[in-house]
N, C-alpha and C positions, 0 to 999 in steps of 0.2 A: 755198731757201724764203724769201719776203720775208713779214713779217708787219707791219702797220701798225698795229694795233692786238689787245693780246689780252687776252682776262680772264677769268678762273677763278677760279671761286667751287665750296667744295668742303668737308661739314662734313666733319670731324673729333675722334676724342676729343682728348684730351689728350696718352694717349702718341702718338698718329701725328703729333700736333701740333708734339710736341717733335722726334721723330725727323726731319719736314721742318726744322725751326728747325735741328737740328745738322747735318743736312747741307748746309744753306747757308753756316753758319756756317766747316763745312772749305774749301769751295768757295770761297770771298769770301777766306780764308786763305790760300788757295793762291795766288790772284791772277790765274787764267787764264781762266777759264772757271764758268761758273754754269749746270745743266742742271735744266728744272722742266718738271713733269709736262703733257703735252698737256689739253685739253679730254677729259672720258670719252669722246667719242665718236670720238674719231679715237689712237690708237695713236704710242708714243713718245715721245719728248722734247724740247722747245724747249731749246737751247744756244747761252747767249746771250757772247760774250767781254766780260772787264773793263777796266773802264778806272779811272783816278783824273785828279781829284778824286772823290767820290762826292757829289753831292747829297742830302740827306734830310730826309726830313718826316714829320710823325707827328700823323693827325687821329683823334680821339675822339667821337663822337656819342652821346651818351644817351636811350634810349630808354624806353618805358613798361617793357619787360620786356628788351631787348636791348643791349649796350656795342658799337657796332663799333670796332673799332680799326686802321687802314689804316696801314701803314708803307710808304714811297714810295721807291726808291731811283733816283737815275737818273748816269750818266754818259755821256762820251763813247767810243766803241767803242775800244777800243787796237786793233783788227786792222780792215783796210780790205775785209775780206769779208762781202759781203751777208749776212745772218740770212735 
């Protein structure tokens, strides 16, 4: 599967918020591999392999009623197989 570009937007309370945060949080620990939830409309999970250095960035918008907060990560693929 080649994916060029993907994005998912998806509310959330708070506990599902955290439970995504800590499962990323193993996953990026472990160093191999990072698996995040498809688009709802299509079934499964995007797994993407790690690499280092890790790039990142962190933008803040303030709104009349809403804070978005975007954290960016990017690297270079450690594994030379297509996503």
């Amino acid at each position: 599967m080649k994916i060029d570009d993907y994005e998912f937007e998806e509310e959330k309370t708070l506990s599902s918020l955290a439970e995504l945060l800590e499962k990323l949080v193993i996953q990026i620990r472990e160093g191999e591999n990072i698996e995040l939830p498809m688009p709802s409309l299509k079934e499964g999970v995007i797994t993407l392999p790690l690499g280092e250095p890790v790039e990142t960035g962190i933008e803040v918008n303030l709104r009349k009623r809403f804070v978005h907060l975007r954290i960016s990560l990017s690297w270079i693929m450690s594994q030379a197989e297509e996503v």
